[in-house]
ROMARNU-155881 format. One record per residue (C-alpha): residue in one letter; x, y, z. Coordinates in steps of 0.05 Angstrom, whole numbers, plus 5000, padded with zeros to 4 digits. Each point is the difference from the previous one (the first is absolute). Last residue first. Example, Ala and Ser with C-alpha at 12.3 -4.5 7.8 and 13.67 -1.06 7.14 Angstrom:
REM ROMARNU-155881
S527349795143 A497349315013 
REM end
This chain:
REM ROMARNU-155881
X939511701245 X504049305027 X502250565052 X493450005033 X497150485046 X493050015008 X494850454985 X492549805009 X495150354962 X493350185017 X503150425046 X501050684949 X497649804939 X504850484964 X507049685037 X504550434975 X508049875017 X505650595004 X507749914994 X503750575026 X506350174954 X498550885014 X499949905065 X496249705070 X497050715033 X500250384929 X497849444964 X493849925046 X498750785005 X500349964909 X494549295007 X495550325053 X499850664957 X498449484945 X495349705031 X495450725015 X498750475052 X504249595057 X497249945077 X505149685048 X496549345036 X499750015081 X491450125002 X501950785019 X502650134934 X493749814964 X496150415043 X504150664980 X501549704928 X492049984984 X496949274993 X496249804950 X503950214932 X505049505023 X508249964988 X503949605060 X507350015006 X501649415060 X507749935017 X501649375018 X500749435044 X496350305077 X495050314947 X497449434974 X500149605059 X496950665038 X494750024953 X498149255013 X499350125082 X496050564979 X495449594962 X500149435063 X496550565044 X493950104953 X496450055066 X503750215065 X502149375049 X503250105062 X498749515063 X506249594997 X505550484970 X502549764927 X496250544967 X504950535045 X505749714952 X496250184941 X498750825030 X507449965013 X501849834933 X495050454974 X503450635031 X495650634989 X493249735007 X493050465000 X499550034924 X502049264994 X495349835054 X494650344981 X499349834929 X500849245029 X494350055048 X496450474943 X499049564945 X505050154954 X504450424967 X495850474950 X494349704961 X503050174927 X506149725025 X503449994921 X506249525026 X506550024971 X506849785027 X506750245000 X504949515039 X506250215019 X505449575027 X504049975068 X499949235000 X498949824920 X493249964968 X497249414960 X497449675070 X496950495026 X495350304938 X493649605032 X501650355066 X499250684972 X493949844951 X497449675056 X500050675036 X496050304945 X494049605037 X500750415060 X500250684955 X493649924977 X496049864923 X506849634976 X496649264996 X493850114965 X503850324956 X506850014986 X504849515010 X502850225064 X505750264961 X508149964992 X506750284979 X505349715038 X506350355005 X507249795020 X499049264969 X500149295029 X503249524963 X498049534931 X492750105006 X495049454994 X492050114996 X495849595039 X492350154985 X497649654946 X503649285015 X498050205065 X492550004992 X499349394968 X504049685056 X495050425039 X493449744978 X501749245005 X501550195067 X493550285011 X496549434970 X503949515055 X498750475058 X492950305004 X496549394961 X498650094923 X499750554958 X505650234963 X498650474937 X506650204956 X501150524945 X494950565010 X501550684963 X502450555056 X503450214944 X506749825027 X497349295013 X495749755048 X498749345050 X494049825030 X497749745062 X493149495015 X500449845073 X495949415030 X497649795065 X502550485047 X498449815065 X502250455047 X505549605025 X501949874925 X501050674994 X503850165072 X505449484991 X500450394935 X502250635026 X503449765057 X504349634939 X500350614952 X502150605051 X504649445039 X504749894920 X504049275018 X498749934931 X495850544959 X504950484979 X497950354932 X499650735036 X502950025080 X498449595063 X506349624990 X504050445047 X494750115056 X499250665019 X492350034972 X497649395048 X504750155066 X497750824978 X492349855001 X496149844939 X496849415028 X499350345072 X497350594979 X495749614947 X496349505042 X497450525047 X498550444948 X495549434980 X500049664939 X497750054930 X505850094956 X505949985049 X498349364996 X494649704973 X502150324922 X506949865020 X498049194997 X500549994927 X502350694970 X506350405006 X508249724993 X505249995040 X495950275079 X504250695012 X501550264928 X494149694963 X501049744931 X494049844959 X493749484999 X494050354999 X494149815032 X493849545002 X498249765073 X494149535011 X496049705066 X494349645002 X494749855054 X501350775023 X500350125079 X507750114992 X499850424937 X494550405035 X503049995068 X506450374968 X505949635041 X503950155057 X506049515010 X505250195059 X507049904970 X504849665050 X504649624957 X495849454992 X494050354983 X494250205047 X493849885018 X493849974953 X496550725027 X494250304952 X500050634973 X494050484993 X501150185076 X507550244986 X498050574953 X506650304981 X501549594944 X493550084964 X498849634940 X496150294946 X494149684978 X496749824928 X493449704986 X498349804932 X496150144955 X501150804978 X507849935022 X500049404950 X496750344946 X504450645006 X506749744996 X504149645051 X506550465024 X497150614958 X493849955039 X502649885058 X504750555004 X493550574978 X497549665064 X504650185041 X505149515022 X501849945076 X505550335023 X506749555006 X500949485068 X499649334960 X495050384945 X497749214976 X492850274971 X495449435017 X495249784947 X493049605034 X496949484966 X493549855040 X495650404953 X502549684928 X497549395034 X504949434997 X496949414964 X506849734962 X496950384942 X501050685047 X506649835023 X502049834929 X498050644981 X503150385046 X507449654984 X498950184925 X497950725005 X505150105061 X506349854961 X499450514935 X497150665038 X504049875057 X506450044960 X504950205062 X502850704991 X501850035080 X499750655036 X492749934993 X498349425045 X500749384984 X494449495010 X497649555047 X493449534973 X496349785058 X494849424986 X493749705028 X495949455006 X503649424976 X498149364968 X504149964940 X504150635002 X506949595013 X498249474946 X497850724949 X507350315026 X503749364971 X503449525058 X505850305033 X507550024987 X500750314941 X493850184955 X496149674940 X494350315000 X501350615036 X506050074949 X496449864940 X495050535020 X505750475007 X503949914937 X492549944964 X500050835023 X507050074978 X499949784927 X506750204963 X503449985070 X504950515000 X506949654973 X505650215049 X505750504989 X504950015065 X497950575033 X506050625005 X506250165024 X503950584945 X507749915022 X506450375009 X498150704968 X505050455019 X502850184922 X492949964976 X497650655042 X492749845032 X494150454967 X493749845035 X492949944980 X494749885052 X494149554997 X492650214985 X495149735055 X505350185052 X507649784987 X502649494966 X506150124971 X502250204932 X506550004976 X503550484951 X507649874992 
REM end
């Protein structure tokens, strides 16, 4: 059978023998929103939670509106229209609205990025900012969580009179699901906050996985730390396959957000009757496969469908290599990630892009990893613990060699916007 999977701008066409084909998981078909742009206005007018956005405008100076940044396909060009306006009617001058790019600890976005994320006119009127991890002096200290968690904010969200997230609400393999308070944190906090957020007693944890919220430590520090900061409203959306709208949640950071992902996992979660031998997989092409360290959700997202001492073949195109360079380096300069993992939980050590590798070595510590890219030559690719392939299907014949002729394969062509789990009602 002939399956596409997302891959790149383009996708990638794959030939997978019937006879092994277990299973096909992919998004539960949703209706796209036939009007998205009154979707969202209805949504800040009527929102979850919280008073409208134009009652929380009424009498404020300023706003900061946090954005994705570009390794997430949220509909900026539909949601912020709306949202500034009302700021602006609500008496908001257009010049004390700031946009702040959530990059958690990624690059920030060029400006070619922005203005595919939000369109030309807004980029022309508006002033957009990257966050800065790394720059501790344009962060503000609130404390710390619960758990330990030192808070380091973006001054200009903090300092702003009004504070709004809009994001994307998808699986996430460490914190259950994206958007709400994940666009304060990682999204724009401190390094400071992050190494210890996304350190290995935070990432180790067994429920802090993809579509596990409930007891989860990456989402509760992460939203202790939201509504510390202040964050008045978020407005997420949901997608379909298409990337089409099919659900806007605005309202306060909790309640509309969990609205948001009840939506979200009757999209996402897609049964399977028993683990399989091989896992075919990708990091849902682009924005999400541009590097190496985001193909590792790809990995980790596949987990669950795979059996102990599987293979797992995933795509990724990698058109910007591996990484940022702390986690390039690492990789290229480790030889034993277990021991470089176990070395993260020594007081003192911290390298950035740290909890990535711990991922890598979940994925790799279960199964096999086959990786195709065009991004990435073999030689490099070899030395970041995954075994280079020159196509799927040479993946697919090594994979039936290694587990035999009767091994039952599952493709996951979304990569980890879907959920696997193992059901035997399937």
């Amino acid at each position: 059978m002939k399956i596409k999977l997302d891959y790149g701008h383009q996708g990638l066409e794959v030939t997978v023998p019937d006879a092994n084909l277990e299973a096909i998981l992919t998004l539960h078909a949703a209706a796209a929103h036939p009007e998205p742009e009154r979707a969202v206005s209805d949504a800040l007018k009527q929102p979850v939670g919280c008073p409208p956005l134009a009652a929380l405008a009424r009498n404020r100076k300023s706003a900061c509106v946090v954005i994705s940044d570009i390794t997430r396909p949220v509909p900026n060009r539909i949601v912020l229209p709306p949202l500034l306006a009302i700021l602006e009617v609500s008496g908001i001058a257009r010049e004390d609205i700031t946009i702040l790019v959530a990059t958690g600890t990624h690059r920030p976005n060029t400006r070619d990025e922005l203005e595919s994320m939000v369109g030309p006119n807004i980029l022309r009127s508006y002033r957009i900012e990257n966050h800065v991890a790394t720059d501790r002096e344009s962060h503000g200290y609130l404390g710390e969580t619960p758990r330990g968690v030192p808070i380091w904010v973006d001054k200009r969200f903090l300092q702003a009179d009004l504070k709004i997230s809009v994001a994307l609400i998808e699986p996430h393999f460490m914190a259950g699901y994206s958007g709400g308070r994940k666009s304060i944190c990682p999204g724009i906090c401190g390094m400071d906050t992050v190494q210890i957020w996304h350190g290995p007693r935070f990432i180790g944890h067994e429920l802090s996985e993809a579509g596990s919220v409930e007891g989860n430590p990456v989402h509760e520090d992460s939203l202790f730390i939201a509504r510390k900061a202040g964050l008045d409203m978020i407005c997420d959306v949901t997608l379909d396959e298409r990337r089409n709208i099919t659900g806007v949640y605005a309202g306060e950071v909790e309640a509309a957000w969990h609205r948001g992902i009840r939506a979200a996992e009757s999209i996402s979660k897609a049964c399977i009757r028993r683990p399989v031998d091989i896992v075919i997989t990708s990091t849902a092409g682009y924005p999400l496969d541009l590097t190496f360290y985001q193909a590792v959700k790809g990995m980790v997202g596949a987990l669950p469908a795979v059996k102990p001492d599987g293979t797992v073949i995933v795509v990724a195109r990698c058109a910007e290599g591996i990484g940022g360079k702390h986690f390039t380096d690492t990789l290229l300069e480790s030889t034993d990630l277990d021991a470089f993992v176990e070395k993260t939980y020594d007081p003192g050590f911290f390298v950035p892009d740290q909890w990535q590798v711990h991922e890598l070595a979940k994925a790799i510590n279960k199964s096999e990893v086959l990786m195709y890219t065009e991004g990435i030559s073999d030689e490099l690719l070899s030395r970041c613990f995954v075994t280079p392939i020159p196509s799927v299907e040479e993946g697919i014949r090594r994979s039936l060699k290694k587990h035999g002729p009767q091994a039952r394969i599952a493709v996951i062509p979304k990569g980890p916007y879907v959920v696997p789990a193992v059901s035997r009602a399937v």
